[in-house]
LOTIKOL-602771 format. One record per residue (C-alpha): residue number from 1; x, y negated, z. Coordinates in nm, 2 decimals, padded with zeros to 4 digits. Layout:
# LOTIKOL-602771
+-----+--------+--------+--------+
|   n |      u |      v |      w |
+-----+--------+--------+--------+
| NUM |      X |      Y |      Z |
...
+-----+--------+--------+--------+
This chain:
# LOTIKOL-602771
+-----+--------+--------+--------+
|   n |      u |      v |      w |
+-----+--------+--------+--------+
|   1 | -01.04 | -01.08 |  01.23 |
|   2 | -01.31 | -01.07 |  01.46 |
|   3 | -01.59 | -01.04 |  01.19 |
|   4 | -01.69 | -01.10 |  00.91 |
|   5 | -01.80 | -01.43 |  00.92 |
|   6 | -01.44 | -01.56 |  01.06 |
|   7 | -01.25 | -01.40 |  00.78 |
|   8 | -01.09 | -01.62 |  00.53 |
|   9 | -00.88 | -01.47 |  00.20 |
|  10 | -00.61 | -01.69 |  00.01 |
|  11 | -00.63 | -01.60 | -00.38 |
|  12 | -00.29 | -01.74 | -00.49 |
|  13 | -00.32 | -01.70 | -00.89 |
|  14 | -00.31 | -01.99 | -01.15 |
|  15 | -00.54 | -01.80 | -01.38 |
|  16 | -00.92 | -01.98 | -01.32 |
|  17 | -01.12 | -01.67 | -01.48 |
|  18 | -00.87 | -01.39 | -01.27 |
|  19 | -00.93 | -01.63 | -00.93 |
|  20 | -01.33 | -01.57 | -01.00 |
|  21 | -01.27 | -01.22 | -01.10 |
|  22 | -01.14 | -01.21 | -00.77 |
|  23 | -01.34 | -01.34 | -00.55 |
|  24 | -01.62 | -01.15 | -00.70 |
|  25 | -01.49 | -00.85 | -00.60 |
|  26 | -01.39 | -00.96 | -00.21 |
|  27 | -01.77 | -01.05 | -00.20 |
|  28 | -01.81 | -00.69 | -00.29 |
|  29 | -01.72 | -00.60 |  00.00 |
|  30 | -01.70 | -00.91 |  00.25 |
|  31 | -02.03 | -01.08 |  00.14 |
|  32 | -01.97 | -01.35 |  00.43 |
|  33 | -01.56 | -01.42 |  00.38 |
|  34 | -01.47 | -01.71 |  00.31 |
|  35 | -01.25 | -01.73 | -00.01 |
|  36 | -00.94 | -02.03 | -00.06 |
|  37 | -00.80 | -02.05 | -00.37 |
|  38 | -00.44 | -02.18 | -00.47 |
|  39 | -00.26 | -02.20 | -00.77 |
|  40 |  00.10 | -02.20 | -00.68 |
|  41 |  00.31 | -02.04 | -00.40 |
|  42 |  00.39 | -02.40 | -00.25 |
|  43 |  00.02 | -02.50 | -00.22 |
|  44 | -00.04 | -02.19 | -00.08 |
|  45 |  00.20 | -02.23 |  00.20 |
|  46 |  00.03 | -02.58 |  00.24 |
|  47 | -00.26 | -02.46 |  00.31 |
|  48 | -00.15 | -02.19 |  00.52 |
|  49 |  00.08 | -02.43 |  00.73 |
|  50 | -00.30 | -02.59 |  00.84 |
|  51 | -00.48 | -02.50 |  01.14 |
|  52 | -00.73 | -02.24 |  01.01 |
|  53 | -00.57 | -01.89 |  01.00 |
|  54 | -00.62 | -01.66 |  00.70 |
|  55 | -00.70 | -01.25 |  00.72 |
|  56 | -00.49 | -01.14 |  00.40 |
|  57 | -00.32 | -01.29 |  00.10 |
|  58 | -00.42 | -01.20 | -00.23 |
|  59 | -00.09 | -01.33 | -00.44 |
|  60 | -00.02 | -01.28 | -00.85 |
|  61 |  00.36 | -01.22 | -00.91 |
|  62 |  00.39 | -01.41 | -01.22 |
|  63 |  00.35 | -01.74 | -01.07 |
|  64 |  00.44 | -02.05 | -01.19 |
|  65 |  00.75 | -02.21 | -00.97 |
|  66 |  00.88 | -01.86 | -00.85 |
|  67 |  01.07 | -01.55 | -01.06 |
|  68 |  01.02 | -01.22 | -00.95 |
|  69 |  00.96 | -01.18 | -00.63 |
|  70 |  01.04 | -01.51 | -00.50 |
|  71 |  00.67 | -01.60 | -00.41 |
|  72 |  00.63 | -01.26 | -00.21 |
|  73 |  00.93 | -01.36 | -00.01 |
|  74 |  00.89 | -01.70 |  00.08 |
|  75 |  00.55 | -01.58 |  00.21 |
|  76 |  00.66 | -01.28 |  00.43 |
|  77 |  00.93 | -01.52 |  00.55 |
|  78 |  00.69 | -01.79 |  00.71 |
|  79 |  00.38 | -01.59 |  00.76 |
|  80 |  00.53 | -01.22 |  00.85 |
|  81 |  00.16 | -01.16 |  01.06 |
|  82 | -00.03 | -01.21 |  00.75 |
|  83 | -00.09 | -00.92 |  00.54 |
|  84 | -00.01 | -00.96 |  00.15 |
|  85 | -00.16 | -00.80 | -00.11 |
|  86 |  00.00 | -00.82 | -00.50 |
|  87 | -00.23 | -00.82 | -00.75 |
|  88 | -00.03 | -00.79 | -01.10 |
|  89 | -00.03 | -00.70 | -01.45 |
|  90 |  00.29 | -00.53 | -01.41 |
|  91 |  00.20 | -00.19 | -01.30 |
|  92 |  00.56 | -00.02 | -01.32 |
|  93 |  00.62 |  00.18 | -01.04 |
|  94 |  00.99 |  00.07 | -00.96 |
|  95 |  00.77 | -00.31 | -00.97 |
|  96 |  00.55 | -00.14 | -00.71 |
|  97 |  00.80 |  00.03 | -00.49 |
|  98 |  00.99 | -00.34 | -00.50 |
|  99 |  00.69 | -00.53 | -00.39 |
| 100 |  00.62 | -00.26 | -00.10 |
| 101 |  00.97 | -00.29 | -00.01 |
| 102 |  00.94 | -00.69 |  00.06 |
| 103 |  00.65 | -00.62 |  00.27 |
| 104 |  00.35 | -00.61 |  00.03 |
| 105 |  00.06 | -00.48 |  00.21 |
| 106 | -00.08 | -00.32 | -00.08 |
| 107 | -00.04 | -00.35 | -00.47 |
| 108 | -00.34 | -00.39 | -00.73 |
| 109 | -00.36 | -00.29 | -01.07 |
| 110 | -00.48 | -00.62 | -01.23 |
| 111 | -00.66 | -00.38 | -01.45 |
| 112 | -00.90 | -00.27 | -01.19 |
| 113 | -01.19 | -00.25 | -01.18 |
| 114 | -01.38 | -00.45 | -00.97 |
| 115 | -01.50 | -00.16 | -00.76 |
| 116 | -01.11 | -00.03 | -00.73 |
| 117 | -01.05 | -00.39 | -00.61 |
| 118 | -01.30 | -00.43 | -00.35 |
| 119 | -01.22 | -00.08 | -00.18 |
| 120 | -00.82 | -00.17 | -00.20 |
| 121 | -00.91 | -00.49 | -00.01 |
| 122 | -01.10 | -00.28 |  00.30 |
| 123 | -00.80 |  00.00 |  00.29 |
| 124 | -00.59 | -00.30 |  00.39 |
| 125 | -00.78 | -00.48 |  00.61 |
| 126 | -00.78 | -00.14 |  00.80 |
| 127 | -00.48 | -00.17 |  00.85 |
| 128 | -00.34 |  00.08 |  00.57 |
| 129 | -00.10 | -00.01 |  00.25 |
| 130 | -00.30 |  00.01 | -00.06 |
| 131 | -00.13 |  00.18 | -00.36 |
| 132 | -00.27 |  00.23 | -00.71 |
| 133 | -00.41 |  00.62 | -00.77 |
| 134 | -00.14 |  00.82 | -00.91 |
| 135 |  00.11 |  00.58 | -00.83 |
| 136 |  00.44 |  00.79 | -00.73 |
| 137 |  00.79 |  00.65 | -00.58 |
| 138 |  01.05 |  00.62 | -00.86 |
| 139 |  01.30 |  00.89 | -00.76 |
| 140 |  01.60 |  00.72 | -00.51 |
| 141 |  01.90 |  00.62 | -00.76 |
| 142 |  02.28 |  00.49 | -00.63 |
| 143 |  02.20 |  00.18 | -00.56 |
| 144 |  01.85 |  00.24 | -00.39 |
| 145 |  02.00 |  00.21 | -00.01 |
| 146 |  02.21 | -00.12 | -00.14 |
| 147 |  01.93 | -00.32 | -00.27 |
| 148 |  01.71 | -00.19 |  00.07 |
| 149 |  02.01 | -00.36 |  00.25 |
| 150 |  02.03 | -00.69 |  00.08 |
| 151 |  01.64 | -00.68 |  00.12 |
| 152 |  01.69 | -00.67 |  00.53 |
| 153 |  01.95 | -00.97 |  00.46 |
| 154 |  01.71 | -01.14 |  00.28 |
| 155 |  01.45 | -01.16 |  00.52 |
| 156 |  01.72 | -01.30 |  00.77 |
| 157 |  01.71 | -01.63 |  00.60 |
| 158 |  01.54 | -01.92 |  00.72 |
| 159 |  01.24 | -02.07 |  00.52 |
| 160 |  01.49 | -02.36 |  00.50 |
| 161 |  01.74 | -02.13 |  00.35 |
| 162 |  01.53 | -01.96 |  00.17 |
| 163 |  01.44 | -02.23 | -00.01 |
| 164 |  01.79 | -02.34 | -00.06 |
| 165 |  01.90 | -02.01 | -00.19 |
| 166 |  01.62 | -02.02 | -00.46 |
| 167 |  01.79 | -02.35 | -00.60 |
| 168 |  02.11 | -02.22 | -00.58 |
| 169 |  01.91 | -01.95 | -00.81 |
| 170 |  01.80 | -02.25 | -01.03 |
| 171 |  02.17 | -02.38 | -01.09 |
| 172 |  02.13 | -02.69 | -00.91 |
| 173 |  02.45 | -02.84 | -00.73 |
| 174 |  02.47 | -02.95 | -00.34 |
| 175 |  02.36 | -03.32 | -00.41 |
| 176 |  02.08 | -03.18 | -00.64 |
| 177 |  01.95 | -02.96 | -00.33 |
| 178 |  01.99 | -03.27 | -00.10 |
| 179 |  01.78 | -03.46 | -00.28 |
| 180 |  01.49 | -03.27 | -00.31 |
| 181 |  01.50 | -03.16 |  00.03 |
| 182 |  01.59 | -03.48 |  00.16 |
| 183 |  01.88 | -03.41 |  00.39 |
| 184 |  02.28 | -03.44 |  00.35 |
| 185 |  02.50 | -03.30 |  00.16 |
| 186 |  02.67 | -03.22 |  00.52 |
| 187 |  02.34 | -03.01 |  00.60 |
| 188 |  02.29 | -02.86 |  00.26 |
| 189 |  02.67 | -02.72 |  00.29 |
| 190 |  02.62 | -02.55 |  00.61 |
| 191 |  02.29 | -02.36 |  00.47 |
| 192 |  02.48 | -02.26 |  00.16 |
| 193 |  02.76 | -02.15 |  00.45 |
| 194 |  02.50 | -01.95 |  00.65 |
| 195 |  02.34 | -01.78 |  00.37 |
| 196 |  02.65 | -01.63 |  00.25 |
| 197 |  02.74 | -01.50 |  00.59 |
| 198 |  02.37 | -01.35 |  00.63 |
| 199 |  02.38 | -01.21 |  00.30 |
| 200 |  02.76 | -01.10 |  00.34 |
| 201 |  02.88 | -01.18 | -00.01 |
| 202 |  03.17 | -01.51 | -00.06 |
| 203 |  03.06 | -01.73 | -00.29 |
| 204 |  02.73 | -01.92 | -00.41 |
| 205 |  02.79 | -01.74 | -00.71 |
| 206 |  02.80 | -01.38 | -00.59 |
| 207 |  02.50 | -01.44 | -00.41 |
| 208 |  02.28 | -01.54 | -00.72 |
| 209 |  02.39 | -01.25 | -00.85 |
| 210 |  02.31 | -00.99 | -00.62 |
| 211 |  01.98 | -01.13 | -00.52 |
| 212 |  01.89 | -01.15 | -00.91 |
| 213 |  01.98 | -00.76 | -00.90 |
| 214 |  01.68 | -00.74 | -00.69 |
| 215 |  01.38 | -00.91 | -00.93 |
| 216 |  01.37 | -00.66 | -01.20 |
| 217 |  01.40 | -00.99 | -01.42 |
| 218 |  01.35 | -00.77 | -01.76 |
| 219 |  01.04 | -00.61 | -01.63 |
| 220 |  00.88 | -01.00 | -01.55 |
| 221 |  01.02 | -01.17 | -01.92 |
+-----+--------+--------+--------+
């Protein structure tokens, strides 16, 4: 950012009255930024695929279109220079140490107050990750240094498989996936081939599963 009047925010939350809330408090303490808003993950990439750059990401993780941490993902994986901030009701910290783990730049309390929120948004355009006060790791467990593991797989893949992998996650079938993406079946086998060698599991199946391991799904129902 080269000052304040160049930086531009991307509030990615299909909530109207939290995307005010929001931008109230990034006025707080950017008075000049300019504020996007978006209510899904895929119009935020949209926007973010056009030719005005964006400072920081402001994203909800109970989005519409994406489970768990899906939406985090699938922006680390085509933006990795732009810095992502979660803002979320769940406040757990094993949801917290998760996020971090995919490359959040910070994590916000959606119970914050607008104060709290503002000087979480300069600790990060500092360059620092923002945690909430009093937030502690969850103590390491057995399968702490696999999930790390399958998270460096993860962010092997493609956007391409990426998105692939996340209908594989929705049950859809090879000519379902071709479809929508508007390729071949041909194509849509050798993605399905390349993301079980990245991942290092055998089957489509295997993979759902161990990626699913990952979300914390009970903590997001």
């Amino acid at each position: 950012m080269t000052g304040q009047e160049s930086a531009r925010f991307l509030i990615i939350d299909d909530h109207p009255l939290f995307r005010e809330a929001l931008q109230s408090a990034v006025q707080l303490e950017y008075p000049e930024v300019e504020t996007v808003e978006a209510r899904t993950v895929s119009e935020a990439l949209g926007l973010l695929s056009g030719p005005k750059l964006f400072d920081l990401a402001l994203l909800d993780l109970s989005i519409p279109g994406v489970h768990g941490f899906e939406g985090l993902l699938q922006l680390r994986t085509r933006h990795p220079q732009l810095p992502v901030v979660i803002v979320s009701g769940h406040e757990e910290p094993k949801i917290i140490s998760e996020a971090l783990s995919y490359g959040a730049a910070g994590f916000i309390p959606k119970s914050a107050r607008k104060s709290v929120l503002a000087a979480a948004i300069r600790h990060v355009m500092e360059g620092a990750i923002y945690t909430p006060e009093g937030y502690g790791a969850p103590a390491d467990d057995c399968d702490s240094a696999d999930r790390a593991e399958m998270v460096r797989r993860l962010a092997t893949l493609t956007p391409q498989q990426l998105r692939v992998l996340q209908m594989l996650r929705q049950g859809m079938l090879n000519k379902q996936i071709a479809y929508e993406l508007q390729v071949g079946e041909t194509t849509v086998k050798a993605h399905v081939s390349e993301i079980l060698r990245k991942l290092n599991v055998y089957s489509r199946t295997q993979a759902v599963i161990e990626v699913s391991k990952l979300d914390n799904a009970d903590l997001f129902r």
